[in-house]
N, C-alpha and C positions, 0 to 999 in steps of 0.2 A: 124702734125700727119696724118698719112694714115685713121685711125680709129679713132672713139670715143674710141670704146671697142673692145679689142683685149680676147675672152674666147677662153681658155687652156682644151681641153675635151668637150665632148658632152653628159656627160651621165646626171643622174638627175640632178646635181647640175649647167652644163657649158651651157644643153640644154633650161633649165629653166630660167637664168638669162638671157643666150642670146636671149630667146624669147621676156620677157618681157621688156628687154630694147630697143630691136630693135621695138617692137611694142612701146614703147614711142618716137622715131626718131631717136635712135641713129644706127649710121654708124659701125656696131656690122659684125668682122670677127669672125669662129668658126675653130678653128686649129682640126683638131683629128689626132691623129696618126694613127689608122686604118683605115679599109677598110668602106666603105658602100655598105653594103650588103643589099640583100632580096631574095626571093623564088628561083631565078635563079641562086644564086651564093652560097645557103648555104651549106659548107661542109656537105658529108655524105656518100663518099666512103673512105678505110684507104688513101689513096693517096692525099685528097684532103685539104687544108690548114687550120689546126683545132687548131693550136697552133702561139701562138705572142712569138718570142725572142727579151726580152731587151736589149737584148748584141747587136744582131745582124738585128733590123725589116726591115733592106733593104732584106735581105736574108728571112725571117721569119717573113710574119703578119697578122697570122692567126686570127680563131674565138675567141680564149680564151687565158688568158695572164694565165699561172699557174708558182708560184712561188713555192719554197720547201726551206724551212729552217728549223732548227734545229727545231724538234718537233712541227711543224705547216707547212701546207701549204697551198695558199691562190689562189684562181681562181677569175679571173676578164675579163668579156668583154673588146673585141679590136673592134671600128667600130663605126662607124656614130648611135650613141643612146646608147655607151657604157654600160654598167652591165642591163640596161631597156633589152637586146637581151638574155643575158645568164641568167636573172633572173629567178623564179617560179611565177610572175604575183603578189603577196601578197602585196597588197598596205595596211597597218596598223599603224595608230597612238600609238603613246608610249604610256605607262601606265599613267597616273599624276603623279602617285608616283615617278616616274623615274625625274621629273623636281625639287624635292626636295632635290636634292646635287650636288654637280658639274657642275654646269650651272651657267653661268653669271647671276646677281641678274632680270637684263631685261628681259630673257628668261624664261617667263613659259607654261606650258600648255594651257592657257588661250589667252597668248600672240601669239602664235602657232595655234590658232584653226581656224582661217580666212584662214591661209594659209594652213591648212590640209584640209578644205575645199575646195577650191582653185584647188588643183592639184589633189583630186579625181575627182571633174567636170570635169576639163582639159580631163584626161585622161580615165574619160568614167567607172568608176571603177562599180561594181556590181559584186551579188552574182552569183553562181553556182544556176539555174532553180532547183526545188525540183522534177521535173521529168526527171532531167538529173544529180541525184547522180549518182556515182561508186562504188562499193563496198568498198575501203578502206572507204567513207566517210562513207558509213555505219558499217564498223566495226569499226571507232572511235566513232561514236556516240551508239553504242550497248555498247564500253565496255566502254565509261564514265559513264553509265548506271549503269554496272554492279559494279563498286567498288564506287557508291555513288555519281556519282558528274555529274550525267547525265545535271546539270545547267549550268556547265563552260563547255559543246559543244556549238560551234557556228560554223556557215559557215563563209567563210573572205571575206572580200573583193578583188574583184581581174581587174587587168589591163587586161579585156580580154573582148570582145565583145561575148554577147549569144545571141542565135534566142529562144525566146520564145515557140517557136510552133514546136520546137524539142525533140524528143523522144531520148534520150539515150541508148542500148541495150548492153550493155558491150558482150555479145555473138555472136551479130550480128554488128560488127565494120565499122562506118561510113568510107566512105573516099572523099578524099580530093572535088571530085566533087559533093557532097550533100551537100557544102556548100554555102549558098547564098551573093549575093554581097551587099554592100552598101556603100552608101557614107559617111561619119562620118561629125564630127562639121567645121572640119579645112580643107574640102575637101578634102579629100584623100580616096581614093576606097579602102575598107573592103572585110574581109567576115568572115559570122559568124563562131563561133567554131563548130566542129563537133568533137572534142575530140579524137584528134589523139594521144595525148601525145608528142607531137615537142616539147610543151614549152620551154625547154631550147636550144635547139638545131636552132632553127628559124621555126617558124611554117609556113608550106606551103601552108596554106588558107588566113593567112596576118591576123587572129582573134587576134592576139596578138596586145593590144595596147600599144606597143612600142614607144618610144620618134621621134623614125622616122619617126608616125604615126602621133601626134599630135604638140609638141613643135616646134620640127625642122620645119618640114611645113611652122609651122605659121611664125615661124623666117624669113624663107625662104622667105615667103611673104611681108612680110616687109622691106624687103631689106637686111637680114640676108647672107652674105657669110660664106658658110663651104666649107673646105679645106680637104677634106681625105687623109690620107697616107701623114702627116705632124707631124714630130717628133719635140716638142720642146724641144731647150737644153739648153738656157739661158735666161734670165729676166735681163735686165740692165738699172736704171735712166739714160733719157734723156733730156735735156730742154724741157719741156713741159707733157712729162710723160715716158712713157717706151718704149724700143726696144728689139724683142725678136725676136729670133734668133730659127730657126727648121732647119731643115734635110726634105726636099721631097722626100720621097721616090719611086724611080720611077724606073724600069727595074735594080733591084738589085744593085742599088747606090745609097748615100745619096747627094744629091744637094740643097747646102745651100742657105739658103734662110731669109728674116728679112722684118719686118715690123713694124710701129710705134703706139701707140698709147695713148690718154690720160690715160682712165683705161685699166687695166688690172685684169684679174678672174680665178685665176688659181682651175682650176675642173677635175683633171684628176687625179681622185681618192684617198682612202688613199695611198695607195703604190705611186703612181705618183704624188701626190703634194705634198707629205714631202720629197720625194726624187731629184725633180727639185727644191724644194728652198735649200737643204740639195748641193745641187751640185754648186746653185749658190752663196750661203753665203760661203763655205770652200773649191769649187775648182775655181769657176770661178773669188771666189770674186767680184761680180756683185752686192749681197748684204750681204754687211757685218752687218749688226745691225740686221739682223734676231733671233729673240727669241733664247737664249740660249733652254730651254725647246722643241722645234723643235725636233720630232721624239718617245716623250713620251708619255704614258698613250693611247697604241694602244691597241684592244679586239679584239677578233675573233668573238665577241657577242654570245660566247656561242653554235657555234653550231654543235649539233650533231646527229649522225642516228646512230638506230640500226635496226637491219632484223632482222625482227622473220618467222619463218615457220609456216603451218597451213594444217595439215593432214584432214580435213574435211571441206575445203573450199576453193573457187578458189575466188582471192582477181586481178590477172592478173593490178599490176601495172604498164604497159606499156600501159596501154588504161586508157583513161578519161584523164581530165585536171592533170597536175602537184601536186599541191596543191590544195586542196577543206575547211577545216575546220581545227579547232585549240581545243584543252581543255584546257581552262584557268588556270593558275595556278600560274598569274602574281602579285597575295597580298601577295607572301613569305609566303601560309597556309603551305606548303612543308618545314617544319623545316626551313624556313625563307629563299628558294631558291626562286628568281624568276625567272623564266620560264615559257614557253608553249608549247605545244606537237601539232606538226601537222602531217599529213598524207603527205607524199612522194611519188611523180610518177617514173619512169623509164622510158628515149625513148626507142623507139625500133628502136636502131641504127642498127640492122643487117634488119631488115624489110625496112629500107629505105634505105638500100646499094642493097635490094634485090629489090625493086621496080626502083631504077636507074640503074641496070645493063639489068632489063627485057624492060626498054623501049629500049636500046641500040643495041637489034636484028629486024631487017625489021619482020614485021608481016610473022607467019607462019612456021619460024623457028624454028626447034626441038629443040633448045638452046632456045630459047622463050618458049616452049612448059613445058620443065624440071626446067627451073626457077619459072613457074608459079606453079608446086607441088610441088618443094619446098618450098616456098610460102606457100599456102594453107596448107602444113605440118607440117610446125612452127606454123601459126597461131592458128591448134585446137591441137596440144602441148604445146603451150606455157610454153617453160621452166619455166617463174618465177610466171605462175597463182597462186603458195601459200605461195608466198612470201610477205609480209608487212613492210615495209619500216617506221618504226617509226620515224618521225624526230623530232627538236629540234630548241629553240634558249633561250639562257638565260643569264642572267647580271651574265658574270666570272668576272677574276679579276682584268681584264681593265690596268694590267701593262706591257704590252710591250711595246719593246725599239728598234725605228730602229738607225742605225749609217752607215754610209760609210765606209767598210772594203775590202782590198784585199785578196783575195782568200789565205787558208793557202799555198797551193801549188803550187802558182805562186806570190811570194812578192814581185814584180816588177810590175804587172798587172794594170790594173784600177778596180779603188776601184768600190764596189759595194754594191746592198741596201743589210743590214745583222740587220733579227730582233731576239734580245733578249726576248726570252718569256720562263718565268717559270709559271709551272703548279702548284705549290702550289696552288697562291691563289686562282686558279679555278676548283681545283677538288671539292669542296663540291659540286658545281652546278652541274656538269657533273653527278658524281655519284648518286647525287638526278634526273639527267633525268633518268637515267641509270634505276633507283629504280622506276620510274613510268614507262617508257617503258616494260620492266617486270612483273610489277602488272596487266599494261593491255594488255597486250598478254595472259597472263597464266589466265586472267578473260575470253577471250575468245578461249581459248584452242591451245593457239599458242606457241610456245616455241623459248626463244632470243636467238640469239646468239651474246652474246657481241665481237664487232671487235677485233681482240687480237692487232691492232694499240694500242689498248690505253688499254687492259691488261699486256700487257707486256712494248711496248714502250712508251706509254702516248702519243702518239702524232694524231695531230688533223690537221683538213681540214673545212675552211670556206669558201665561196662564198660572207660571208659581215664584210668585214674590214672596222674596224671605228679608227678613232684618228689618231695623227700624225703632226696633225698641229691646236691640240686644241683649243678651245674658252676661252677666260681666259678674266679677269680682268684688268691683266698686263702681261707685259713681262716674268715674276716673275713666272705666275703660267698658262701662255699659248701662244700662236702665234698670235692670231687674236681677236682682241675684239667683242662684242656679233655683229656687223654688220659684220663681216664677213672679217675685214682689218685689215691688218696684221700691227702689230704693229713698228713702225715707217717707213712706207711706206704710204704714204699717196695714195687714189686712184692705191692700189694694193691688191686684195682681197684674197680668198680663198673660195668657196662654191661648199662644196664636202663630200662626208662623213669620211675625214678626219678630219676637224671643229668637229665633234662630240666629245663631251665630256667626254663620258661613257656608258657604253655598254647599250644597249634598250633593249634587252631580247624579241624582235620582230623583223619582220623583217623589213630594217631600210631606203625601198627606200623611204615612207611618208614621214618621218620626215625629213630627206636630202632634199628633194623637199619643202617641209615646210621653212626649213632655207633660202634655196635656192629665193622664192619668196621673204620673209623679206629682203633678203637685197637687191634684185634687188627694191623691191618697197622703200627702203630707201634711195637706191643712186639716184633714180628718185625724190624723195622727197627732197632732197639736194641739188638736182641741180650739180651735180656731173659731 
């Protein structure tokens, strides 16, 4: 074998096992299909490469992978630290309650707390400084106030470095050079937040502690190889463990490529690991005894935003961090929904198309001169200062269904991933965020506007796809037993938030990271 361990993705699930095995010795390759990116390379003019096509990633392999299917559509990181880049930083432990159905008898919250501990240390996690709130975090905590439940606000925990000894002035907007440097745990040069609102987009002061920040590193340090711009497209038994087969994508062709190894960890999301064993159990036939149930009991976890507007108040969510605070409402008090309401930021992706075009003119030029008021004229208009962005994530109905289909209008084609998801069993939750988003605006004098996506056509947009290659007991009722191995594949895994069970009703990179440690620490424990 070339490798010990051959991981499939780098995001929490591929970043995390391949740290910690590579830090117990083993000879740990990390495949990603995208790019590795940071500061210099992140899209943010229209021209610049902000979308991944699965059809086509030698052509196409951008920031974000966005899928669209019938009544859902799903956004997922492309890149060295996978969904850790596109996320909103909220590192959060599932409910207990949530460990109470659906989970392998092994897996509980209790079983789980070592390693939710674990990878908030890793990754540096803390709250939002109380003298670096934002308005939105203040008008969540005003209007949990106002309709009785000012006890379920909290601030969350978040993947994001803060300097203490920063002042926040939502009027007086920091930039990127008032931010200080440091070194972090895993050696790697920082800086702290100054609350640009990049989060999603790649933050430009590096305050985001990203997987590329900490895990990878460490991988790296250990003798970790990552590979970027490596598409894999097969899984095959070979004497001694597996050979898997990619695509390098390199000047707009894909050049095949394979390597060996004992284990194998396929982590390249819900969408990307149900659909690379989906390809190699029924087209490559590579493996055949793959879980009948393969592709079931997927969730969009529930999540959703509503905008309300706010005639006496500038709320400007394009500054401050992404997310700041949540109002709990995860004991199902809400006619038995479980859910939790957080606060939503906006980039200001036009501000940072306008700050890369004004560096672009030689100083002194009247094209420098006219950028720079426009500039400064957005800034104290801020189109969206009285907009509030409600957001959302809640346990829906956890029943979707992907399968391998050809396009209706090309039936000769190559099949491709097609998920089935009906809304029934998920509207009671939606409509009950729906009904708290409303309660708390109009507590604060805001007025919603529910998306007519989902008044008229029901259809919905997540950021955290769970299930698809379940945790189960058996075959019978899942893909991969509670360690994370896929069932009748010995030393071939899955640890991703696909493995998820059922939806969290939070948001779900903890506990993905959480699984994620359990089983690198068991296969080290095994001797594997």
């Amino acid at each position: 074998m070339n490798f010990d361990v051959i991981v499939i993705g780098s995001g929490f699930g591929g970043a995390i096992t391949g740290c910690r095995l590579a830090e117990g010795g083993y000879k740990v390759l990390i495949l990603e299909r995208g790019r590795r990116w940071d500061k210099t390379n992140y899209p943010r003019e229209p021209g610049d490469p902000w979308l991944w096509n699965q059809e086509r990633p030698e052509k196409q392999n951008g920031w974000a992978d966005l899928r669209v299917f019938p009544n859902m559509s799903i956004i997922q990181g492309a890149g060295v630290g996978g969904g850790s880049l596109i996320y909103a930083n909220v590192s959060a432990e599932a409910h207990k309650n949530i460990f109470q159905r659906g989970w392998p008898p092994e897996i509980t919250y209790d079983e789980l707390k070592p390693h939710y501990d674990r990878v908030a240390y890793f990754m540096n996690v803390q709250k939002v400084p109380v003298n670096q709130l934002n308005e939105r975090t203040r008008l969540m905590k005003e209007a949990a106030g106002k309709i009785g439940h000012g006890d379920r606000f909290k601030l969350v925990e978040l993947a994001v470095s803060f300097d203490p000894a920063l002042t926040f002035d939502p009027n007086n907007p920091l930039d990127p050079s008032q931010s200080r440097r440091f070194v972090n745990a895993q050696g790697v040069e920082q800086g702290y937040c100054v609350h640009i609102g990049a989060c999603d987009v790649g933050c430009p002061v590096d305050a985001k502690n990203t997987l590329d920040r900490n895990y990878i590193p460490w991988a790296e340090k250990h003798g970790a190889e990552v590979r970027p711009l490596h598409f894999v497209t097969n899984i095959e038994p070979v004497t001694g463990g597996y050979k898997v087969s990619c695509d390098e994508l390199k000047d707009g062709r894909r050049i095949g490529r394979s390597e060996t190894a004992r284990l194998v960890i396929i982590a390249a999301g819900s969408l990307g690991s149900t659909e690379l064993l989906m390809r190699c159990r029924d087209e490559n036939r590579s493996l055949p005894n793959v879980s009948q149930y393969l592709g079931r009991d997927w969730s969009s976890n529930g999540d959703f935003l509503t905008p309300a507007f706010y005639s006496d108040r500038d709320i400007s969510p394009t500054k401050g961090i992404t997310i700041s605070s949540a109002i709990d409402f995860l004991d199902g008090s809400q006619n038995g929904q479980v859910f939790w309401i957080e606060d939503g930021g906006i980039p200001d992706l036009l501000g940072f198309y306008l700050d890369g075009v004004s560096g672009n003119f030689p100083p002194g030029l009247r094209a420098d001169f006219l950028i720079k008021f426009i500039q400064n004229s957005l800034r104290r208009r801020d189109a969206f200062k009285q907009l509030m962005p409600w957001f959302a994530q809640g346990v829906d109905g956890g029943d979707g269904r992907f399968s391998l289909k050809r396009p209706w209008w090309w039936p000769f084609g190559r099949r491709r991933l097609h998920l089935n998801w009906e809304v029934e069993k998920s509207k009671a939750v939606i409509n009950e965020i729906i009904k708290m988003h409303k309660r708390l605006s109009e507590a604060t004098n805001g007025r919603v506007i529910v998306p007519p996506t989902w008044t008229i056509s029901k259809d919905l947009i997540t950021p955290h796809p769970l299930g698809g290659c379940k945790l189960g007991a058996s075959p019978e009722n899942g893909v991969v037993n509670h360690l994370g191995e896929v069932f009748g594949y010995r030393n071939l895994y899955v640890a991703d938030g696909a493995i998820v069970p059922v939806p969290l009703g939070v948001n779900p990179s903890r506990t993905i990271g959480a699984l994620a440690e359990r089983i690198a620490q068991n296969i080290k424990s095994e001797g594997r």
